[in-house]
C-alpha positions in Angstrom: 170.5 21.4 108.1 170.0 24.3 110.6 169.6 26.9 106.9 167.6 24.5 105.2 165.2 25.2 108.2 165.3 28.8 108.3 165.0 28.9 104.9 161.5 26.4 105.5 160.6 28.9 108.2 160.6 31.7 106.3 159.1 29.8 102.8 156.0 29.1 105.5 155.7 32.4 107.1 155.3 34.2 103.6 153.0 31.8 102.5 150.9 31.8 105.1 151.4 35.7 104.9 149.8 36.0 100.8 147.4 33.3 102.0 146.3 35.7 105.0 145.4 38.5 102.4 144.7 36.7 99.3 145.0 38.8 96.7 146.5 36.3 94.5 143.7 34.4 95.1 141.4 37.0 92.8 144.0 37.7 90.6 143.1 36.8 87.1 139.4 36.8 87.8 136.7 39.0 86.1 133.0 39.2 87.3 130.0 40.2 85.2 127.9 42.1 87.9 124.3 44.5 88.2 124.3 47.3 90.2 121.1 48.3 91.9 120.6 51.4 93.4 118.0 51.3 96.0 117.1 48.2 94.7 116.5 49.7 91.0 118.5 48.2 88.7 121.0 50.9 87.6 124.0 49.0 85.2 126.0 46.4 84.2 129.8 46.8 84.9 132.8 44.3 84.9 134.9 43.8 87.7 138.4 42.7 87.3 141.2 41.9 89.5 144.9 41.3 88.4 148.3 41.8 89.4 146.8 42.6 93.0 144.7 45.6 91.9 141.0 45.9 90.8 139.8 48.2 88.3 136.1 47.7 86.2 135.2 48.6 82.7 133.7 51.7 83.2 136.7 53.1 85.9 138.8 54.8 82.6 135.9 56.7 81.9 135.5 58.9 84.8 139.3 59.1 85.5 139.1 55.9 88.2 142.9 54.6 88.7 143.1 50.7 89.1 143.0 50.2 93.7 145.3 47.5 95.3 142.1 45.6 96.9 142.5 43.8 99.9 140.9 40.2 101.4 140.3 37.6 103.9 139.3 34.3 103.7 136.9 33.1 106.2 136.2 30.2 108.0 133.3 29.3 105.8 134.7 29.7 102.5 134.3 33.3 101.3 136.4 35.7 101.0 135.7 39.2 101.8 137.4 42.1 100.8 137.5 46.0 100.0 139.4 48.5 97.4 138.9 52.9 96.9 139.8 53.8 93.0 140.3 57.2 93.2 140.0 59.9 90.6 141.4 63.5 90.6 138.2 64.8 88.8 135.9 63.0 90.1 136.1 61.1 93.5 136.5 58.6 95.0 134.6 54.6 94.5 134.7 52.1 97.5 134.1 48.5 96.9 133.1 45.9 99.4 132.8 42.6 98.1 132.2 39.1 99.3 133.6 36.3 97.2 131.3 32.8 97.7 132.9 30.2 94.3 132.3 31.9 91.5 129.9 34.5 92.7 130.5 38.3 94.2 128.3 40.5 96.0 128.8 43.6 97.9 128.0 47.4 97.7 130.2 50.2 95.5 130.2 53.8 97.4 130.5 56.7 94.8 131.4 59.7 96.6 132.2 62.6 94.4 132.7 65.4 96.5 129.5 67.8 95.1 126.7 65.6 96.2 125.9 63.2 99.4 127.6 60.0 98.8 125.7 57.1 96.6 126.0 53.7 97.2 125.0 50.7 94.6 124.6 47.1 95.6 125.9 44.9 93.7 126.5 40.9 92.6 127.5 39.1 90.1 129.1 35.8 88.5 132.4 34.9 87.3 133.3 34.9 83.4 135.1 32.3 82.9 
């Protein structure tokens, strides 16, 4: 009794652990989203998150490793979270997202080292 305990101890702890930064929860997920830039529309891009990391169509391109991306559920439903792809050539890209049902919103930070940082808003919907 006493290990069958322990052992529902430490079952709880680690789910409440992956629950705490939920990147299962995105796993599997793609988003269609528009990026603005200074409230100009600039693209489309694709956003997709799996086996913990998030990587979007375009990343391959310009060199842009998939990130680990990390979240947080809040207390009203949406999950917020942030991940940096980094390329060697070019830079660096930081995401900050929010996550409201099947809609994401945030802003992308493209900082390549030669010129002043630029950063894109963002949202977009779920493909399902």
């Amino acid at each position: 009794m006493k290990y069958f305990r322990i052992f529902i101890l430490l079952a709880s702890i680690l789910f409440l652990r992956s629950q705490s930064y939920g990147q299962s929860n995105l796993d599997g997920k793609i988003y269609a989203i528009n990026l603005t830039l200074k409230g100009v529309h600039d693209s489309f891009d694709t956003l997709m998150f799996q086996g913990g990391r998030l990587t979007y169509s375009t990343a391959r391109r310009y060199g842009f490793a998939p990130a680990e991306y990390k979240t947080k559920e809040k207390n009203t439903g949406r999950m917020v979270g942030t991940a940096l792809n980094e390329s060697k050539a070019n830079g660096t890209m930081l995401w900050n997202f929010v996550v409201l049902e099947d809609s994401i919103s945030g802003s992308a930070t493209f900082d390549s080292r030669v010129r002043n940082p630029v950063t894109y808003e963002f949202t977009g919907k779920e493909i399902k």
